[in-house]
N, C-alpha and C positions, 0 to 999 in steps of 0.2 A: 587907484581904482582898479589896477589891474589884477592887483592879489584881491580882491572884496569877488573880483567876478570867478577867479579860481577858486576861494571859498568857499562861494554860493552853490558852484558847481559838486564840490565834493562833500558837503553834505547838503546833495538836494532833495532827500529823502528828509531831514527837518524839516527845512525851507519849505517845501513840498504841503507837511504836516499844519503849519505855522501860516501857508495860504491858506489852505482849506478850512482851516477855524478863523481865522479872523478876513478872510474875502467877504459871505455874509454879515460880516458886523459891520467893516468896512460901507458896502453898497447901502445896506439899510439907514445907517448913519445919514450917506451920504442923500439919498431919497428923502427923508427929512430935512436938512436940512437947506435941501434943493427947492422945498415945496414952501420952508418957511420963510427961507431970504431970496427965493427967484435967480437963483444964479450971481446973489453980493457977494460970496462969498467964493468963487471962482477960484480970483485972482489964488487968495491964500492957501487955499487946498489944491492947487495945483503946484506953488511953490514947495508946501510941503510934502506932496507926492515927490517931487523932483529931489529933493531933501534923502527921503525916509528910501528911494529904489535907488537913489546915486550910488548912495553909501553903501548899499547892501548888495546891488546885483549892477553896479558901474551902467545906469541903467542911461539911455541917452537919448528917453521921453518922444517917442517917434506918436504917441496918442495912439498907439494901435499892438498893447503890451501882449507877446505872446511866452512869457515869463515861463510859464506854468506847465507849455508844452514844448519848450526848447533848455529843457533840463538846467531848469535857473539860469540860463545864460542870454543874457540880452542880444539877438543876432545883431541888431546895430551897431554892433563894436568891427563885425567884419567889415574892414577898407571898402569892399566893393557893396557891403551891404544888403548882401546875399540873406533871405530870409527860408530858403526851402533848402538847404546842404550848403555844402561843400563848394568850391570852382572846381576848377581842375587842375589847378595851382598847389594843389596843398604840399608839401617837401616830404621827403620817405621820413624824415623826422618826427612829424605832425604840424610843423610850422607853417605860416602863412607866406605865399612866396612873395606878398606887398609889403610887410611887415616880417620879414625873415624872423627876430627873435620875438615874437609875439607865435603861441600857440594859434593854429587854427581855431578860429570860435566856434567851428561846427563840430572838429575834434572835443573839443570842451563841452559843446552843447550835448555830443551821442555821449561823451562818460556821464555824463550829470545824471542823464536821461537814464541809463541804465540803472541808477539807485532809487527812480521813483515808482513809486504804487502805477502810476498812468504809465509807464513808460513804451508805451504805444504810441502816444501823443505827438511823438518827436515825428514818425510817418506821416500825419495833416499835411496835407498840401496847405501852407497859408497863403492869403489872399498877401499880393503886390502892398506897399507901404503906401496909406495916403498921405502923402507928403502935405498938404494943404491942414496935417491934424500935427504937425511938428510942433512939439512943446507943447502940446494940451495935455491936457488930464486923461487919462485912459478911466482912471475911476469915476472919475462924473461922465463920460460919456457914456462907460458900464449902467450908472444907476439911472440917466437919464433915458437908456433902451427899456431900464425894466418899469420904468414909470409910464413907457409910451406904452408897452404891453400891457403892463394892468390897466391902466384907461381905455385900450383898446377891448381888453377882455370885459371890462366891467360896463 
């Protein structure tokens, strides 16, 4: 899984592309079919979320996916699970100094970031992990926000 996360990284200007067109099909889908089976369908689309981001971005389902602004690289792979940079750990190498032959994930995360269109994104301060969303769906909790907006709005 570890070469799937250095590949997602170096081209995450695809990856990038390939969110941004299929994210809206993705959530809409998932609104449907939220409104049709009430949440039956959970289990499955969360196993296949876990499936379809494992493989592709070594992804390690924290429910709270910030994929898109940490340069394809899933910050949950950092040992200490540092989501806003770096420690202070990192080796003059780029390596992690918990995981010596393992690159830094934040090293990984700023190149990624450099080939994308957002590449601003990577500066977010993101919000602490809620740990209590471990192993959920980041996408049904996505399309479940936008369901409570438009019922809120409408």
């Amino acid at each position: 899984m570890y070469r799937a996360r250095l590949f997602a990284s170096k081209h995450a200007r695809a990856y990038e592309t390939v969110y941004n067109l299929s994210s809206p099909v993705i959530l809409s889908s998932l609104r449907a079919i939220q409104k049709l089976t009430h949440n039956k369908l959970d289990v499955p689309i969360t196993w296949l979320e876990k499936k379809i981001k494992g493989l592709l971005f070594d992804c390690q389902m924290c429910g709270n996916c910030v994929l898109s602004s940490t340069g394809m690289t899933c910050p949950m792979n950092c040992p200490k699970t540092l989501r806003n940079g770096p420690c202070g750990g990192v080796l003059d190498n780029g390596n992690c100094e918990v995981k010596r032959d393992m690159e830094c994930v934040w090293v990984n995360a700023w190149r990624g970031s450099r080939k994308m269109r957002n590449n601003l994104d990577i500066q977010q301060i993101q919000f602490a992990v809620n740990h209590g969303q471990k192993g959920s769906s980041a996408w049904i909790r996505l399309s479940k926000q936008e369901i409570e907006i438009n019922d809120y709005e409408n």
